[in-house]
C-alpha positions as CSV (number, residue, x, y, z in Angstrom):
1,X,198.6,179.2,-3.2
2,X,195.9,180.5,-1.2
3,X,196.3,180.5,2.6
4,X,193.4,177.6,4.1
5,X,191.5,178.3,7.2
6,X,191.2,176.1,10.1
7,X,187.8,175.0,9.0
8,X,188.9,174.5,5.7
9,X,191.6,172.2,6.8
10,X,189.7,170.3,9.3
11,X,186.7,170.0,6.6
12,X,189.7,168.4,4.3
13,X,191.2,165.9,6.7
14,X,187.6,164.9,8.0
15,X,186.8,163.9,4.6
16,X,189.9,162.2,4.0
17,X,189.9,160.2,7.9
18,X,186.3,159.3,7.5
19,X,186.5,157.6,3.8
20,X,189.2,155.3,5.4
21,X,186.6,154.2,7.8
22,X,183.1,155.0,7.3
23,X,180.8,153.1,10.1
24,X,183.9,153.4,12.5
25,X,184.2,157.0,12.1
26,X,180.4,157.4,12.5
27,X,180.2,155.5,15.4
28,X,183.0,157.2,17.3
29,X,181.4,161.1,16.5
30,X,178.4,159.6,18.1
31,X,180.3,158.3,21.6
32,X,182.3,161.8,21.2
33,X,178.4,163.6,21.3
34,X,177.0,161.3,24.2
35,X,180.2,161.5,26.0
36,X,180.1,166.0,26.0
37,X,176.5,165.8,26.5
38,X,176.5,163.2,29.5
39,X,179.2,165.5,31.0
40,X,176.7,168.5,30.8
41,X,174.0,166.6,32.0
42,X,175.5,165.6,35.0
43,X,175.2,169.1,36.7
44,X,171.8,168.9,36.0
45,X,170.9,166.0,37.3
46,X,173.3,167.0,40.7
47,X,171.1,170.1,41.1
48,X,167.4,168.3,40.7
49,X,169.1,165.3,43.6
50,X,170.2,168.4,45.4
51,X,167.0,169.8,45.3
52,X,165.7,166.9,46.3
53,X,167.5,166.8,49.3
54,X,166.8,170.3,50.8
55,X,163.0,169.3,50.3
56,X,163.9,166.0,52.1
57,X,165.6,168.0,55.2
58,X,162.6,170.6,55.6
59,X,160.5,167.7,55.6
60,X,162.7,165.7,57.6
61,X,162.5,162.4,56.0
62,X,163.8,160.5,53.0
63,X,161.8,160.7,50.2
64,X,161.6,158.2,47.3
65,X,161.9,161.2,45.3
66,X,165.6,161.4,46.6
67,X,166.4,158.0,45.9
68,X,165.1,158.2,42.3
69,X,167.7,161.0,42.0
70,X,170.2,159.4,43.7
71,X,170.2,156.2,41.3
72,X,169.9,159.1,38.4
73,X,173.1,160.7,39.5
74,X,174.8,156.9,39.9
75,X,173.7,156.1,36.2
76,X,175.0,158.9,34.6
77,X,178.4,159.2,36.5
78,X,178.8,155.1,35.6
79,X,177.4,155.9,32.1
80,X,179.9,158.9,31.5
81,X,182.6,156.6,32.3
82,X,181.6,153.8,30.2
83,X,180.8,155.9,27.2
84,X,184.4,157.8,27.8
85,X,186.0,154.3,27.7
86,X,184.3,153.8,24.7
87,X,185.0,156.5,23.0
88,X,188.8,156.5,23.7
89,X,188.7,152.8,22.3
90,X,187.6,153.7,19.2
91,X,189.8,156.4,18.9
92,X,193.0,154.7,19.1
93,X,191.9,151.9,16.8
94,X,190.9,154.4,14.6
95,X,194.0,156.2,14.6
96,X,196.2,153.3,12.7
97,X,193.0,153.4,9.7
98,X,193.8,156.8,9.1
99,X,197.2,157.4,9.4
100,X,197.6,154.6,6.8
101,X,194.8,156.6,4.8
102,X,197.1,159.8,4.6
103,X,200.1,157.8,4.0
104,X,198.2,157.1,1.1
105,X,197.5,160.2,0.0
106,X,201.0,161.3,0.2
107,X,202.2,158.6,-1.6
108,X,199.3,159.4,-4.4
109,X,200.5,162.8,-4.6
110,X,203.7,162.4,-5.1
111,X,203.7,159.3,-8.0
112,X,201.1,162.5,-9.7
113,X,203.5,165.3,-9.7
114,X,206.6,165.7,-12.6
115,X,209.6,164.8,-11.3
116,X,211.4,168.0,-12.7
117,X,209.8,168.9,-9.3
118,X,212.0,166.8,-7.1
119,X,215.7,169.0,-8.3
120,X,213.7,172.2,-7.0
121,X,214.8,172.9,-2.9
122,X,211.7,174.9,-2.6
123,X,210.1,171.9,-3.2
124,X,212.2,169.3,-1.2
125,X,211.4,171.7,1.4
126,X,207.0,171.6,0.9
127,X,207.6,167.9,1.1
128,X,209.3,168.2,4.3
129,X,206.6,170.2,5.6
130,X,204.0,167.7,4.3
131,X,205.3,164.7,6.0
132,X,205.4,166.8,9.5
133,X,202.7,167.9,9.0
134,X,201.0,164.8,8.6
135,X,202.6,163.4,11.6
136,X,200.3,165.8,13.4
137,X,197.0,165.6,10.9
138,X,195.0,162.7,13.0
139,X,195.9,164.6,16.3
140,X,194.9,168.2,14.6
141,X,191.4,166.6,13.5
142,X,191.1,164.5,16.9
143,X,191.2,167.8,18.5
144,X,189.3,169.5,16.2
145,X,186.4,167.2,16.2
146,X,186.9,167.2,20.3
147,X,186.1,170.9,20.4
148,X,183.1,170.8,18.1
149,X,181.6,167.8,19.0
150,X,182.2,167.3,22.7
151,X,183.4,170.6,24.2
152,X,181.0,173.0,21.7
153,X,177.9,171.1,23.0
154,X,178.9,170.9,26.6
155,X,180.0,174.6,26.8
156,X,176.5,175.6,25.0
157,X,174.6,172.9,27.5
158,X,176.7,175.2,30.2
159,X,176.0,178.6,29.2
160,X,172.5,177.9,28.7
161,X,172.2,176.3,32.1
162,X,174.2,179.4,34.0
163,X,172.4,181.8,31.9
164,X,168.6,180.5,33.1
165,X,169.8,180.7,36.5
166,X,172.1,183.9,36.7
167,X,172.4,185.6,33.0
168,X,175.7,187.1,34.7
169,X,177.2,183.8,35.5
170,X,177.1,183.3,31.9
171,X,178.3,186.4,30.9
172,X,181.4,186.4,32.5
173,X,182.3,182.7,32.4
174,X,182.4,183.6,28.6
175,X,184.1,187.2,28.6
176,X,187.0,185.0,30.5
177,X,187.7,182.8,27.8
178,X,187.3,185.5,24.7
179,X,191.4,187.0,25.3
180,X,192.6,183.2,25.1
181,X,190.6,182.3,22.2
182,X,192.1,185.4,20.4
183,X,195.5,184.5,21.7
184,X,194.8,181.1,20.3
185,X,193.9,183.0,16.8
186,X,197.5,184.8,17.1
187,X,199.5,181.6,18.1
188,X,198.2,180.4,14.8
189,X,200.2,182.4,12.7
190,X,203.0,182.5,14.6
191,X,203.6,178.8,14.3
192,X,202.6,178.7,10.9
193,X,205.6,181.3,10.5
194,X,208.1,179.1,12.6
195,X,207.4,175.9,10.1
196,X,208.0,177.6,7.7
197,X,211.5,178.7,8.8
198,X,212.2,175.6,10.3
199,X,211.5,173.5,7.3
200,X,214.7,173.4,5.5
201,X,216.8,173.5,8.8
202,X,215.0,170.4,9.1
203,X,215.6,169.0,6.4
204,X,219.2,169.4,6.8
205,X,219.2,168.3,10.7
206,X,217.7,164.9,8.8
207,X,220.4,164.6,6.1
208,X,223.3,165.2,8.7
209,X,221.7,162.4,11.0
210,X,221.2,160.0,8.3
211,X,225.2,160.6,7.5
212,X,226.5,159.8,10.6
213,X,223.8,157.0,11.3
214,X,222.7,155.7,8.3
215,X,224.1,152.2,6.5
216,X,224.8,153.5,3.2
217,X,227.5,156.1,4.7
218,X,229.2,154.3,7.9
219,X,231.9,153.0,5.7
220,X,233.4,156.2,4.6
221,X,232.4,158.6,7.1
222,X,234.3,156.0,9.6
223,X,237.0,155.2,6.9
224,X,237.4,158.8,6.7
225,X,238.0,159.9,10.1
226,X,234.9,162.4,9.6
227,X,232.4,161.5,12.4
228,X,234.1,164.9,14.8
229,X,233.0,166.8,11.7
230,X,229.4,165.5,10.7
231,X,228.6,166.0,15.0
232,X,229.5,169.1,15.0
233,X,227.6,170.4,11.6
234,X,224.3,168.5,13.2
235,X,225.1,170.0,16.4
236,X,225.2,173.2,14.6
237,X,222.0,172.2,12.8
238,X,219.7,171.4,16.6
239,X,221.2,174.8,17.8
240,X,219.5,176.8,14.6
241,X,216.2,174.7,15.4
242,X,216.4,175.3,18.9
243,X,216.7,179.1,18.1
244,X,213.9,179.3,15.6
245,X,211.4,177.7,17.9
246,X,212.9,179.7,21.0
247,X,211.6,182.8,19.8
248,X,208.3,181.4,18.9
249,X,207.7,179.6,21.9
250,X,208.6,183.1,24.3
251,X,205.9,185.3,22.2
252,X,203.4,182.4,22.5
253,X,204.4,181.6,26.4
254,X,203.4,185.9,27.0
255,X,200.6,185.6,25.4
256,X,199.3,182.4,27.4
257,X,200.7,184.3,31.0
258,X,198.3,187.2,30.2
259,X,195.2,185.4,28.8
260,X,195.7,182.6,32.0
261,X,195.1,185.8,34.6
262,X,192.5,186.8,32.7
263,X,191.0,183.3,32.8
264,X,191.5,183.5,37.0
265,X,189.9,186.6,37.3
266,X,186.5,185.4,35.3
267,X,187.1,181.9,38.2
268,X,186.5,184.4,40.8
269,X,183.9,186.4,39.6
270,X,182.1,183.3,39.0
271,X,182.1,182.5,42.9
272,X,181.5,185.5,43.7
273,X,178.4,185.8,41.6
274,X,177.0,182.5,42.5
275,X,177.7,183.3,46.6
276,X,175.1,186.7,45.8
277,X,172.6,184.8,44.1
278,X,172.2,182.3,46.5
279,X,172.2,184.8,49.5
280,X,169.6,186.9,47.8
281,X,167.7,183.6,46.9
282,X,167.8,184.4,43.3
283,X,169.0,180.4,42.8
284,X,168.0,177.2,45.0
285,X,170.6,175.6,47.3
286,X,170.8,172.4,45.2
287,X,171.5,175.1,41.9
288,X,174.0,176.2,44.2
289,X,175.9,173.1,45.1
290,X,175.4,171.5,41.9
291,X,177.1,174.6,40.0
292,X,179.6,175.0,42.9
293,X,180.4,170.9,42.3
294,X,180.7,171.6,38.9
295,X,182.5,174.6,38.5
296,X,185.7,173.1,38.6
297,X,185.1,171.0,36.2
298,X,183.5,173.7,33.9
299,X,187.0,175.5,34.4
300,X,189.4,172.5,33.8
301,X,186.8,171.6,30.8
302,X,187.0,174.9,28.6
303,X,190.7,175.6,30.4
304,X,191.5,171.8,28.3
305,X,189.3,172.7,25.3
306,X,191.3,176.3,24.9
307,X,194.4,176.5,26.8
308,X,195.5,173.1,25.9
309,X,193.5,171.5,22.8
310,X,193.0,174.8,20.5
311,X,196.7,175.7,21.9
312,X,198.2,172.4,20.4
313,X,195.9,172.5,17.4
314,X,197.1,176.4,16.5
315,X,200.6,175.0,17.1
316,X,200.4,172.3,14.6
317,X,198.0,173.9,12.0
318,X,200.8,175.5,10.2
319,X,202.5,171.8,9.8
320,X,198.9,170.1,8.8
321,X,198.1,173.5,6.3
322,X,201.7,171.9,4.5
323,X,200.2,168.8,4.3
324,X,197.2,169.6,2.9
325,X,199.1,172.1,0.6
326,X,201.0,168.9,-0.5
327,X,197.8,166.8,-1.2
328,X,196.6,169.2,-3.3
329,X,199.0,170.5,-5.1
330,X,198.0,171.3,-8.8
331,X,198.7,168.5,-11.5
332,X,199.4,169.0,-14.8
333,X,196.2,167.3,-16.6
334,X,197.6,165.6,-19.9
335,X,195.6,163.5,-22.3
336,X,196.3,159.9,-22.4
337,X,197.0,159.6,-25.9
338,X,198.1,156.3,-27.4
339,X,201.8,156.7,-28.8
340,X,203.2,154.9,-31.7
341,X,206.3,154.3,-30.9
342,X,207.2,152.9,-34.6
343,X,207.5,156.8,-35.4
344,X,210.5,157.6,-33.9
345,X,211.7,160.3,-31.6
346,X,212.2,164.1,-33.0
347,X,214.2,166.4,-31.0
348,X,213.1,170.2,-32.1
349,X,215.3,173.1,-31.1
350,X,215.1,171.8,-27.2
351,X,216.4,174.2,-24.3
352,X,216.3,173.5,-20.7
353,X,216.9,174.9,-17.5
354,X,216.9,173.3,-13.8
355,X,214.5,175.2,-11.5
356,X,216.5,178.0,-9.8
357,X,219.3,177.7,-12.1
358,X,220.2,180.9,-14.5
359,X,222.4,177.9,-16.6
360,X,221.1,176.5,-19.5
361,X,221.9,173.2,-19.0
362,X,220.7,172.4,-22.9
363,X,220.8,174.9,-25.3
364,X,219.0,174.6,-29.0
365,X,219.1,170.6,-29.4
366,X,217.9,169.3,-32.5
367,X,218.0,166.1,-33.9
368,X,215.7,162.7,-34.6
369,X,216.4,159.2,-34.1
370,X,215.0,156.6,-36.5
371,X,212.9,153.3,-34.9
372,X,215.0,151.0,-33.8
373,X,217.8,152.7,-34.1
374,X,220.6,153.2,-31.4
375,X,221.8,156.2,-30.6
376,X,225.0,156.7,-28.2
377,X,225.6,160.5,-26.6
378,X,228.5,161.5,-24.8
379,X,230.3,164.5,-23.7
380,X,232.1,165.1,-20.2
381,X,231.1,165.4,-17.6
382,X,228.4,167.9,-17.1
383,X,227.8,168.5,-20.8
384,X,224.2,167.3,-20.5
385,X,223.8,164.2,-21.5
386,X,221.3,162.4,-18.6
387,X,219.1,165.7,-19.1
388,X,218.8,164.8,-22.4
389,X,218.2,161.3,-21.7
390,X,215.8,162.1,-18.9
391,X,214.0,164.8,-21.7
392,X,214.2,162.0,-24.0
393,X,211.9,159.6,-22.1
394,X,209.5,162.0,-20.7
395,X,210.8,162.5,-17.2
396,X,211.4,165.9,-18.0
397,X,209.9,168.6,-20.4
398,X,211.8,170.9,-21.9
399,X,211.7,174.7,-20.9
400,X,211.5,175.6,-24.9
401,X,211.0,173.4,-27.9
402,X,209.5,170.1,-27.9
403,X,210.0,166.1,-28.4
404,X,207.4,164.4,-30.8
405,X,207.0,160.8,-30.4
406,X,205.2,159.0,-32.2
407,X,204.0,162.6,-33.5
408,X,203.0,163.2,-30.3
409,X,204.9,166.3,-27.9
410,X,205.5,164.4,-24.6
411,X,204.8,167.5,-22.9
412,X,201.4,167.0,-23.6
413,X,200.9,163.4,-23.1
414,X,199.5,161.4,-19.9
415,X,202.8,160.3,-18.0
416,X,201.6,156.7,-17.7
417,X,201.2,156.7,-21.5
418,X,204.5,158.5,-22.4
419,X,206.2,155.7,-19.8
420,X,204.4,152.9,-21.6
421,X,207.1,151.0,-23.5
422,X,209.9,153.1,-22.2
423,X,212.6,151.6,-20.0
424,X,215.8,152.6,-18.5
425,X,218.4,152.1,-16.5
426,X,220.1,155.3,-14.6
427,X,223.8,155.5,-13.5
428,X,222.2,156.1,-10.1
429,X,220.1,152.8,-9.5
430,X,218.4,151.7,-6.5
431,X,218.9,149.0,-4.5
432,X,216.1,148.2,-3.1
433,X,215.9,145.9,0.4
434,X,213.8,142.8,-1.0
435,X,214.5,139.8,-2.5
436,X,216.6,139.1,-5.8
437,X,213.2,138.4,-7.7
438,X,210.9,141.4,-6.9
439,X,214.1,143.8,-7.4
440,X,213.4,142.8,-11.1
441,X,210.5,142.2,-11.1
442,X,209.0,145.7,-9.9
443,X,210.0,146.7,-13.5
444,X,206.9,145.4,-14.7
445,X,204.2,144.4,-12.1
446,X,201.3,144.7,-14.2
447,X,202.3,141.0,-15.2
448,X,202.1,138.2,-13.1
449,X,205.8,137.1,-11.9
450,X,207.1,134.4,-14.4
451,X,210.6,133.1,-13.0
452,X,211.5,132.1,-16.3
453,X,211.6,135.3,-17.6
454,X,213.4,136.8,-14.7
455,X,216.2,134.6,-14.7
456,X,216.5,135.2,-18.6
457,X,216.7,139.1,-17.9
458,X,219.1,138.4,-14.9
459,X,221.3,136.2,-17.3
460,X,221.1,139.0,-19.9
461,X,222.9,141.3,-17.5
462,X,225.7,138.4,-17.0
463,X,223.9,137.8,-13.4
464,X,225.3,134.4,-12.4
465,X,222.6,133.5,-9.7
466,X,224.2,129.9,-9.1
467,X,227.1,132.3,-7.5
468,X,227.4,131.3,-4.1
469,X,226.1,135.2,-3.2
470,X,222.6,134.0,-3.9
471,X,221.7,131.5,-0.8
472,X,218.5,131.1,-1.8
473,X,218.4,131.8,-5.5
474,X,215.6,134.0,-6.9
475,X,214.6,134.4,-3.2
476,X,217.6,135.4,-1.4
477,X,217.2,138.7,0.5
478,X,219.2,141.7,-0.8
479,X,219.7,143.1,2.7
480,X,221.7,142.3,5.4
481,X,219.8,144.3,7.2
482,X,216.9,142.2,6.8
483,X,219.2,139.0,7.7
484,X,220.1,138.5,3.5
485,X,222.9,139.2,1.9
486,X,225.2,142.5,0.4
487,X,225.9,142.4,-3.6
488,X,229.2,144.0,-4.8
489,X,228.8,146.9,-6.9
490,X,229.1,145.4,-10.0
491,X,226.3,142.6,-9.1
492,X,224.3,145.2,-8.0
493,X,224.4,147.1,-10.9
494,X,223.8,144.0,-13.1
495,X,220.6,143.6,-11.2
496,X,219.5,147.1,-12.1
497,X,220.5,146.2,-15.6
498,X,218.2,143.0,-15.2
499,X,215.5,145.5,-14.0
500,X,215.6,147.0,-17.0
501,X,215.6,144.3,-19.1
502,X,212.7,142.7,-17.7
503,X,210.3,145.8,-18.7
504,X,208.4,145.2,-21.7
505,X,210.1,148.1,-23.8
506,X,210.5,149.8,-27.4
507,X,212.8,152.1,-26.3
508,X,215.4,151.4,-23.6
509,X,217.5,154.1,-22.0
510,X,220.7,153.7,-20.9
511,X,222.1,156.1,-18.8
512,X,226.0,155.1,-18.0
513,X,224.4,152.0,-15.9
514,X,228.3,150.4,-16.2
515,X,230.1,152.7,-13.9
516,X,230.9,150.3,-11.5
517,X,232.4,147.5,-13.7
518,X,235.7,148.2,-15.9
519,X,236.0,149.4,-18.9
520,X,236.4,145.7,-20.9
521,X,233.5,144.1,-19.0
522,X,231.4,147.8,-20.4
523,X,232.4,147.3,-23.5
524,X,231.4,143.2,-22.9
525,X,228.3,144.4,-21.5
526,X,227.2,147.0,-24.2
527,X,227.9,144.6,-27.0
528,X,225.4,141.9,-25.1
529,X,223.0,145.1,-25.3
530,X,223.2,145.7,-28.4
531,X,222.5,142.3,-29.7
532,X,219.3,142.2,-27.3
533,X,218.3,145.5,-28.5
534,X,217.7,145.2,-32.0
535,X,214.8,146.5,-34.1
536,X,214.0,148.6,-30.7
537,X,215.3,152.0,-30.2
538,X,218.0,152.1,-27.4
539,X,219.8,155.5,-26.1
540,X,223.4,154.9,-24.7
541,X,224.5,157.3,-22.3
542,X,228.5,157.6,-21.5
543,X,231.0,159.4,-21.2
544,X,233.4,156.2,-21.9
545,X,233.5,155.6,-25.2
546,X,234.8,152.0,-25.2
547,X,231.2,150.4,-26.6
548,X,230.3,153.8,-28.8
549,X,231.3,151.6,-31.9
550,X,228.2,149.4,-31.5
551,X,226.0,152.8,-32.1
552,X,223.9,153.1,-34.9
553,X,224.6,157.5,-34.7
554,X,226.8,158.9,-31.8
555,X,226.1,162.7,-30.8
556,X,228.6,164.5,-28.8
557,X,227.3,167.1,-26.5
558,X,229.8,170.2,-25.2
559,X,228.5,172.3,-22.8
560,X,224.8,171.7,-23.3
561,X,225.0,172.6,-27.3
562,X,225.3,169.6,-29.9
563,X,228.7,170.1,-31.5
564,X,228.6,166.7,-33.1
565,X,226.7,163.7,-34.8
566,X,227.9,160.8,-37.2
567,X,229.2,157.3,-37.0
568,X,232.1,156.3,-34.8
569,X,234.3,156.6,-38.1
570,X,233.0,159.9,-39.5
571,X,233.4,161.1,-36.0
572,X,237.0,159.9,-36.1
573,X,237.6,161.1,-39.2
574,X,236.5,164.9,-38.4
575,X,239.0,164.8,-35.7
576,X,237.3,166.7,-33.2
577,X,235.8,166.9,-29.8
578,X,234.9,163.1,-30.4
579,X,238.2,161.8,-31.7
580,X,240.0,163.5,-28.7
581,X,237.9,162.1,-25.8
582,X,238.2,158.7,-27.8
583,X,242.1,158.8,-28.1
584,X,242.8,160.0,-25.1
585,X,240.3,157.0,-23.3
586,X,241.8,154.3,-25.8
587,X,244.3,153.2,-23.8
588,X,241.6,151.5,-21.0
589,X,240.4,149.4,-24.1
590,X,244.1,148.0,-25.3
């Protein structure tokens, strides 16, 4: 992907911050203009009161000119302060419209892209990036919009100003900010180099945190004596970081030293200059005083805009360039074709490999499955059986060959229309921290929530919600960290089950969704499934094969090759792969 410039990526975010808030957003770029201009204009208007003045002393009296200037200089001091209150107001209310506006977008971005995606590293590691870097997008436009806005115009106002009285003033109160605005060019890419070696040291310094903090591990990282262990990888972890942004943060912290003298030295000749030109009379006492008055404030004002601003900016540009990466990172464009799902499925000579990975982990897969028709595959473990699944439904295309459903290749169909009328059910659910009635519900929001239904998909999974678990019924939060309750396991794997259920489907997936119950309730639960699963096309996933009996067609995976397909008894009768795995696992069904 090609590099983005700075203007390229403040162009981006600008037109992102300002659809979240139109007339806000144009009201505060106006209060940013009035507030650099009526900071410029108040030199001016020192110089014609102290003008005003040195006429008053020859003459010896108080003039009402003076006094006109005098209220001038008043209005604009009061109005640069109420305009600068103004402008920081809207700023921070601002701030909260568009953060939520690039939450957005990152959420966008990521429901668009295929999952395959998410099992790359590479790619864990570009989201990482993103989400820094969007911690620091509103401050890296804020500051952007600062320096074109209010310190452009005011350093213009100021060179233009110094130039008509002294063009040398000018000239060197420029020259002594070119060496930090290259600097500030150079920082640039070395930050943008530190991200991206930081990134996945990051990303690991998060994952060790969340195991030594984090809910869902406590248990057995306290169970298991491990916390020494996990403290001293994460400790490991901060040391790397602190490493990687030592080195960056001594080149940059040089660069600054050198570019600061500089800076100094152009202070100085300033002074000096304007000391001449007042002695030889080439300026008036009041241009003088009023540029003298003002000087330090030119100084701390481009010192702010460069040194401080552009310096944070350059430091975070390589951060908010990842999250602008992210946001537009190419999507596949797929037709939205309407499947008929009465068709069937067609595997044809499928092969598939995980990004990164030299292992094929399917290899020349071919089969169909009939509508309506269930299908069990098993295999051990690692054989390939939830790729397949995941293939299957469209989560996943295959690196050669293809899946026709409804005649259709799901590679090339719209990934809202291949997931119409699919549903599933992974061995790896989600619990998610809401109530017992949107955990099912969220299956299928496109419908308005009828209880009804939910309890009969809840009571389909063998859910008993009159259990004494369930405080509130269909409302009782599953959380306690939300003050609701914990599920067992099994109850929580009977609400995923429920999930599943509760999706208007043709073709449900199953992907060993059982693992946490024994083998007789499986087989108790499978045998439900299959009676609620008729005249649709269900896929059983397992490597139990307690409930394969209740499968219209059972393939047996090895290795990522299908080495067998048939009923339960011609699979028992060929008295291989199948008819071991089953003999040897027949004693958990007795």
């Amino acid at each position: 992907m090609k590099r983005k410039s700075f203007i390229y990526i403040a162009l981006k975010l600008f037109k992102i911050s300002f659809s979240a808030a139109p007339i806000h957003y144009s009201i505060y770029i106006i209060f940013v203009i009035l507030n650099g201009l009526s900071s410029a204009f108040l030199t001016l208007a020192l110089q014609m009161f102290f003008d005003e003045i040195e006429l008053g002393i020859k003459g010896k009296s108080i003039t009402a000119d003076i006094i006109t200037m005098l209220i001038l200089v008043g209005m604009v001091i009061v109005g640069s302060h109420i305009i600068n209150g103004i402008d920081n107001f809207l700023s921070e209310a601002l701030g909260e419209k568009v953060k939520r506006k690039y939450t957005e977008k990152i959420i966008e971005k990521s429901a668009q892209l295929d999952p395959i995606l998410f099992e790359s590293h590479e790619f864990l590691d570009t989201m990482n990036k993103a989400h820094s870097g969007m911690l620091n997008a509103y401050y890296f436009l804020g500051v952007s919009m600062v320096i074109f806005i209010y310190y452009l115009p005011y350093i213009i106002f100021m060179s233009i100003y110094l130039f008509n009285l002294n063009p040398m003033l000018a000239l060197i109160l420029l020259l002594a900010f070119i060496p930090t605005m290259l600097s500030q060019i150079i920082r640039t890419g070395i930050f943008s180099k530190m991200e991206d070696k930081v990134a996945p040291i990051r990303r690991t310094y998060w994952h060790y945190t969340d195991a030594i903090c984090g809910i869902s591990y406590f248990k057995e990282t306290r169970l298991l004596g491990i916390y020494g262990f996990l403290k001293g990888k994460l400790v490991g972890t901060i040391l790397r970081l602190q490493d990687a942004t030592w080195d960056t943060q001594k080149k940059s912290r040089q660069l600054e030293a050198i570019t600061k003298t500089l800076t100094l030295l152009g202070y100085g000749g300033v002074l000096i200059l304007l000391v001449y030109a007042v002695l030889k009379q080439d300026i008036s006492i009041g241009a003088f005083a009023a540029v003298f008055a003002s000087i330090g404030t030119m100084f701390d004002t481009m010192n702010e805009a460069i040194c401080i601003h552009i310096n944070n900016a350059s430091h975070s540009l390589g951060s908010v360039r990842n999250f602008v990466d992210f946001i537009e990172y190419p999507v596949i464009e797929r037709p939205e074709y309407q499947i008929s799902r009465n068709a069937g499925i067609v595997v044809e000579n499928i092969t598939f490999q995980y990004p990164g990975s030299s292992y094929k982990a399917l290899d020349s897969v071919n089969f169909k499955i009939s509508p309506g028709e269930t299908i069990a595959i098993v295999g051990e473990n690692g054989s390939g059986k939830t790729t397949l699944g995941r293939i299957l439904v469209g989560l996943f295309d295959p690196t050669e060959g293809q899946v026709l459903l409804g005649g259709k290749n799901i590679a090339d169909v719209n990934r809202d229309a291949a997931f119409e009328g699919v549903s599933a059910v992974f061995q790896k659910y989600q619990k998610y921290q809401m109530t017992l009635r949107d955990n099912v519900h969220i299956s299928n929001t496109t419908f308005d929530t009828d209880e009804n239904n939910i309890k009969d998909a809840l009571s389909k999974s063998g859910l008993n919600i009159t259990d004494q678990s369930f405080t509130d019924g269909l409302h009782t939060m599953l959380s306690r960290e939300f003050d609701g309750v914990e599920l067992s396991g099994g109850q929580w794997q009977r609400v995923a089950i429920a999930r599943g259920y509760y999706r208007s489907h043709e073709i449900i997936l199953l992907d060993e969704p059982t693992a946490a119950v024994d083998p007789i309730e499986e087989s108790n639960i499978y045998r439900q499934f299959a009676e609620l699963s008729k005249n649709k096309t269900a896929i059983l996933i397992t490597h139990r094969l307690g409930s394969t009996k209740l499968a219209d067609r059972i393939l047996v995976l090895s290795q990522g090759k299908l080495v067998e397909s048939g009923t339960h008894e011609e699979l028992m009768n060929q008295n291989k792969v199948y008819a071991q795995m089953y003999i040897a696992q027949s004693q958990w069904y007795e």
